[in-house]
N, C-alpha and C positions, 0 to 999 in steps of 0.2 A: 655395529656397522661403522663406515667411516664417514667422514663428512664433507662426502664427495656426488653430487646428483646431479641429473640432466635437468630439474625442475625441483627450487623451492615454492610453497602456496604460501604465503602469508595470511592466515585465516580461514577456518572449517564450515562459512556458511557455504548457502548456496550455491553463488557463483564459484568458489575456492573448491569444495568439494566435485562438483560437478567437473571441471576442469583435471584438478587429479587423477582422479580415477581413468576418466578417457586419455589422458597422457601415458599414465601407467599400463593399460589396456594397449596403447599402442607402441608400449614395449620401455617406455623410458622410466629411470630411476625415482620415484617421486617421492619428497618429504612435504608433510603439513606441518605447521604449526600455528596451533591453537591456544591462548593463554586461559581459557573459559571453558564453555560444553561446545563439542562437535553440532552442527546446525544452526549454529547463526542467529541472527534476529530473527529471522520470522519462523526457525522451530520453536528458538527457545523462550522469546520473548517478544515477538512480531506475528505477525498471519496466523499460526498454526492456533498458538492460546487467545488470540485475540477471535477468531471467527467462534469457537466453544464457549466464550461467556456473551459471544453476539444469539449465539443460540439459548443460553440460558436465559438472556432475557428476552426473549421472545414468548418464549412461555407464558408471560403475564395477559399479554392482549392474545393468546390461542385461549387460554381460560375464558376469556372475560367472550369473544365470539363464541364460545362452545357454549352458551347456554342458550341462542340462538337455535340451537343445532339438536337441541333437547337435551342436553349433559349439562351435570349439575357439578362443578367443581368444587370441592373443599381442602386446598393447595396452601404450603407454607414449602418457605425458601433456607436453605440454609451455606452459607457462603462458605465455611471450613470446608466441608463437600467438594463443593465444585472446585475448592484449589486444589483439593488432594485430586480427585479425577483428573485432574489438569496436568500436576507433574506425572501422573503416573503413564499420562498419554504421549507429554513431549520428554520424556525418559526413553521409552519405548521409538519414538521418532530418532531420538538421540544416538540409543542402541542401533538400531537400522544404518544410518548412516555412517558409524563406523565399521559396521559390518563391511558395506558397501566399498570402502574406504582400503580396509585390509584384502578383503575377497583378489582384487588385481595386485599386494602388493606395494601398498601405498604405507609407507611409514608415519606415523602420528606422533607429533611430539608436541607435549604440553607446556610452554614455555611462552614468552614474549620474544618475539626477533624484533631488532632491528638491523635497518641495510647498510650493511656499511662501504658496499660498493658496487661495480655493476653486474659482481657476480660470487658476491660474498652476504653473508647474512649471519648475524649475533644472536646467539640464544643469550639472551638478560639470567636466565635462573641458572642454568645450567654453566655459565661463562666459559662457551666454548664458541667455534667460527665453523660454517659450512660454506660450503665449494656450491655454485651452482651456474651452469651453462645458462639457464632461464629463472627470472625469479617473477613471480607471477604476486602482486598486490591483490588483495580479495579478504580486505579488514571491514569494509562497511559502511558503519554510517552511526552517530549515536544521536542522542536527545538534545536540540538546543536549549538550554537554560539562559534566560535575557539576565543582564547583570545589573540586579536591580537588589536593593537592601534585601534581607531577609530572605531570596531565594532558595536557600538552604533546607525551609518548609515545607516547600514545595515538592511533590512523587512527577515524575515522566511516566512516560510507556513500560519503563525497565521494572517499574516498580509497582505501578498499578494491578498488576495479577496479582499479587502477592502478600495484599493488604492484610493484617491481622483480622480486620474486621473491617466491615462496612462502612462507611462517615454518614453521618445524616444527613450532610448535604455535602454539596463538592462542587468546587467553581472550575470551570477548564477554559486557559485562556489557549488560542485559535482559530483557525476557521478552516483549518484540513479535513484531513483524511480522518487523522486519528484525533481530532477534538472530536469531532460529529460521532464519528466510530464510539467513542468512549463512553460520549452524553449519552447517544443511546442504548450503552450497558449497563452504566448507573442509574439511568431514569428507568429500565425494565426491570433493574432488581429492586425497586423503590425509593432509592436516594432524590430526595434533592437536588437537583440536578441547574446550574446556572453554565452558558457559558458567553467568552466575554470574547471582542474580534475586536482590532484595529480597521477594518473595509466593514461596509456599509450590506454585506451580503455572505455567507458562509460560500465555500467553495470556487473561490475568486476565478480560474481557470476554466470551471465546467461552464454549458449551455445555458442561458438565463432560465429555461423553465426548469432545467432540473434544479436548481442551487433555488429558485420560487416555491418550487413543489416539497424538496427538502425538508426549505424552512416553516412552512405550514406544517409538513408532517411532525417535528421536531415540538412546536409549540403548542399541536393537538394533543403531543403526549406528556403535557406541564413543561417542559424543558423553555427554560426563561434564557431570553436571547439579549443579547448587548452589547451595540456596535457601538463604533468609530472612539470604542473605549482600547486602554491598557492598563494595566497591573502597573503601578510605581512602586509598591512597596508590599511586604509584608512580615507582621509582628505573631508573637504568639498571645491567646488571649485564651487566657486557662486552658478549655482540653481543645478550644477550636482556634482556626487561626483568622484575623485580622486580617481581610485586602483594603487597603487603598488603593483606590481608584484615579487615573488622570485627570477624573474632571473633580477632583477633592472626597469624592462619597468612599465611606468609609461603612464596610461591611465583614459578618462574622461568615464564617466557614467551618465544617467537620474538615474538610481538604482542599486545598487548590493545588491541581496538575497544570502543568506548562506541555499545552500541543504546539509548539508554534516552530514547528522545523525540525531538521535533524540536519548534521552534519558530517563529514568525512572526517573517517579517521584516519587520517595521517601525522597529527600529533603524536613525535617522539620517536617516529618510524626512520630517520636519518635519510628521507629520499631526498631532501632537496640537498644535502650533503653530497649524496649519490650522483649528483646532475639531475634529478628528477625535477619537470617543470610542476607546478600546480596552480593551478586557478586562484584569483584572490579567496576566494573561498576555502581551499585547500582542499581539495578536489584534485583529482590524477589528472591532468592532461593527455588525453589519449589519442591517438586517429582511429580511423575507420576496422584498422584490427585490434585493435587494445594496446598498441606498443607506445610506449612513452617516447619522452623525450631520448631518453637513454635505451639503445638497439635490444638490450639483454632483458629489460625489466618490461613485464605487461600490466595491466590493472583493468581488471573488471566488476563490475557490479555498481553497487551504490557510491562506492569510493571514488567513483568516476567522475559523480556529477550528471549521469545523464539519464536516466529512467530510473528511479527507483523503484523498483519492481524485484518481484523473488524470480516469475518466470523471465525478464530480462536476465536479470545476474546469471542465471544458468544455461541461457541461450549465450552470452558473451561465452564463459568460463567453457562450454560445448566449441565454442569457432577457435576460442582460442588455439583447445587442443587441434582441433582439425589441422588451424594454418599453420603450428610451428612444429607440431610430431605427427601429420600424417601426410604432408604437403599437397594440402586442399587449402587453400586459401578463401576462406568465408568470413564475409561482412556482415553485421546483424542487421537489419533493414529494423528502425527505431521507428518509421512513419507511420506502423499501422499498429499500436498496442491495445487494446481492449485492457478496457482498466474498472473494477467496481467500488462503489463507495457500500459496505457490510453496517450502514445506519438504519433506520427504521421510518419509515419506507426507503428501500433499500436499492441503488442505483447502477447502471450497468450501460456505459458509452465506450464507442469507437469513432474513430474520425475526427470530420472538422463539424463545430460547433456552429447555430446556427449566424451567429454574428461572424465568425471567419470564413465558410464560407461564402457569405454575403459580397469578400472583398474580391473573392475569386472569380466573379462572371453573373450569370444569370443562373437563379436556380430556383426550385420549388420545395418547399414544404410539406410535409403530411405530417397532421398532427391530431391526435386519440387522445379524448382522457375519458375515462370510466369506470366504473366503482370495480373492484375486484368482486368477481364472485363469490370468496368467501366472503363477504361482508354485505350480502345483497338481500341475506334474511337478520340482519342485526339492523341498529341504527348506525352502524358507521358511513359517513358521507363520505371519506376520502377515494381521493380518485387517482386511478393510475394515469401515468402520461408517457407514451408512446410516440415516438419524432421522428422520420424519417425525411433528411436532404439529399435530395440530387442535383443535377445540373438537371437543365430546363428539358421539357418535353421526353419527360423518361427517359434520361440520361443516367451516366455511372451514380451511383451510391456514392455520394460524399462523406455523409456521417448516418451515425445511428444514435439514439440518447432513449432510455427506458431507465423508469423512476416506477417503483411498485414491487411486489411478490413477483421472486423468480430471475427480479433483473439482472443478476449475474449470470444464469445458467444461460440466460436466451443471449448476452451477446456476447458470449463464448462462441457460439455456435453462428452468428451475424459474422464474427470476425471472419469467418472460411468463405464466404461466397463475397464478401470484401473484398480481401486478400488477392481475391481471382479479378476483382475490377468487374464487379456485376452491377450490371444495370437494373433501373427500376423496371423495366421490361422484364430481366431476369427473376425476381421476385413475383412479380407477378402470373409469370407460369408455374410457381408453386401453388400444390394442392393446400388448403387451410386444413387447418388440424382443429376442431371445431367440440367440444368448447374446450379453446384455449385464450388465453392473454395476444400470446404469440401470433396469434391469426391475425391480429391486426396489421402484423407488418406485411401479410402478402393480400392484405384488400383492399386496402386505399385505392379509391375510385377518381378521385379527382385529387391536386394541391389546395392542401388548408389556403394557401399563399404562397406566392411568388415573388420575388426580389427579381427586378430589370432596370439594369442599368446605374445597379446599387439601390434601388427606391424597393422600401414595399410595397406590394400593390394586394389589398385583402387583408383578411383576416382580422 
């Protein structure tokens, strides 16, 4: 073929693939290029394998309730296993989406590009030039590593599935998504498990109960916590590695992972060459429909800087097609995402939190905490917590915050009557679904507490 297209994608994840295909569908020439596997971080080393070893460790505290339950468990783990299931499953994810990819007509090419103008793009391997009316950015995001001695030790996200073997212990410095994600993969497979945070609370962003509730649940299942520290240094000490600590303390390790960010890849891509503006961060400068600085070039997804998210990336790379090969012009409305933390106990929020609300007017409270039913013939005490904010006197749903079994599935399904701008009135002529968890969000009888005037009053 020649190297001539209405549309290059720079990058096979999410957002890139997704974008392709419905340009190609609407009839345009489209080349991908891919320097790695087709699906991106979260098939091939984000979301996809990460929610399957969140599952695997789970399995330890289902055992340990199942004798509650009259089952007698006699359970061993074995790690080779679960990584072979693993590729075998984001292989097959892999296969899909180039299926997906070819099915319309979309050309694949396995190479690194970079841009070398506003409508040219360089294959590195192949060193040749393509033509392209739109060149669409959709590279990502990768692991930040702090530059600190001895970093080099250190595994990220990329690298953690893929462990030869397990560590007997393992230090994760962060306090995101994926430090908490992780601690509770290796504290469920039996590791050891420490992790270490510059702020004084994990989940800096989230509702104070749920980032409270978290960290409880975290600490009931040994995971050893350690704030307003950082990692200065690290040495090798035989088969384990050496952290030094900020405040001088000096500790051994099987592994230390670095959760403490990700960033855009746009190193070595030639956009700011191109005219491409980007964020001190190096992040795409984008508006409202993905178009850069430069009329011909878009950028969607993580590389953007604005939601890091798989369903964002694919909802941008979906408008994209729309506004420039179907001419519908669609903006991604970023104010309302449902977003889960997949840790243990396991969290599931939309909206505004209950401190941000608080700056927005008067509003009220509803707030559950109660043992999960599965745990109500064992000794487990934890308790789920269930938070619904409105504006005052049964007014619109503000936010939603659910810490516990389940909390993804339920505000998946919170986010649609959200979405619509539903009042606590609106929930409330819903029928309860009984016995459920869920029932709690449509029976809150009274506010836990109310915020007037900025003050709280109760609770």
């Amino acid at each position: 073929m020649t190297g001539s297209y209405d549309l290059v994608v720079i990058g096979a994840g999410s957002g890139g693939v997704r974008a392709a295909r419905m340009a190609a569908t609407y009839g345009a020439r489209v080349a991908i290029i891919e320097e790695f596997r087709v699906g991106g971080t979260c098939v091939i080393r984000g979301c996809v394998p990460k929610k399957l070893y969140v599952y695997a460790s789970r399995f330890n505290e289902l055992f340990d309730v199942a004798a509650s339950f009259g089952w007698q468990v006699d359970a061993s783990f074995d790690w080779p296993t679960l990584v072979a299931n693993k590729e075998k499953e984001i292989t097959r994810l892999e296969h899909a989406y180039t299926a997906n990819l070819e099915k319309p007509g979309v050309e694949i090419i396995k190479d690194r590009a970079v841009v070398t103008g506003p409508n040219s793009v360089h294959l590195v391997g192949q060193d040749r030039d393509l033509d392209a009316r739109y060149i669409l950015v959709a590279t990502g995001g990768h692991p930040y590593i702090p530059p600190i001695p001895g970093a080099e030790l250190a595994i990220t996200s990329n690298e953690a599935f893929d462990l030869p073997a397990l560590p007997h212990s393992i230090l994760i410095e962060g306090g995101g998504y994926i430090a908490v994600e992780f601690a509770t993969i290796f504290a469920g497979l039996g590791v050891n498990t420490t992790i270490v945070y510059r702020g004084d609370c994990i989940l800096r962003s989230f509702d104070d109960d749920m980032r409270r509730g978290l960290e409880a649940g975290l600490i009931d299942r040994g995971i050893k916590l350690i704030y307003q520290t950082t990692i200065k240094s690290l040495t090798r000490a035989g088969d384990d590695i050496s952290a030094t600590f900020s405040d001088g303390v000096t500790a051994p390790y099987g592994a230390v992972m670095f959760a403490t960010g990700r960033a855009a890849n746009t190193g070595g891509l030639g956009l700011e060459a191109a005219g491409v503006k980007l964020h001190s961060n190096g992040a795409v400068m984008v508006d409202a429909f993905s178009q850069s600085s430069v009329p011909s070039i878009y950028a969607v997804g993580d590389v953007t800087g604005r939601a890091a998210l798989t369903p964002v990336a694919i909802r941008e790379g979906w408008y994209f097609a729309e506004t420039v090969f179907n001419n519908n012009p669609l903006a991604v409305d970023h104010s309302q995402i449902p977003t889960a933390v997949f840790s243990e106990p396991e969290i599931g929020v939309i909206g505004l939190t209950e401190g941000e609300a608080a700056t927005h007017g008067d509003i009220d409270v509803y707030l559950a905490r109660f043992r999960p039913m599965m745990n109500t013939l064992s000794s487990r005490t934890e308790r789920m917590i269930l938070k619904l904010i409105t504006e005052k006197d049964g007014g619109k749903v503000l936010g939603c915050h659910i810490l516990g079994p389940g909390a993804a599935e339920m505000i998946q399904l919170v986010a649609i009557p959200m979405g619509m701008g539903a009042s606590k009135a609106d929930f409330d002529r819903a029928m309860a679904l009984h016995p459920s968890a869920a029932e709690e969000l449509v029976t809150f009888k009274a506010p836990s507490y109310t915020y007037r005037d900025g003050k709280k009053i109760g609770g």
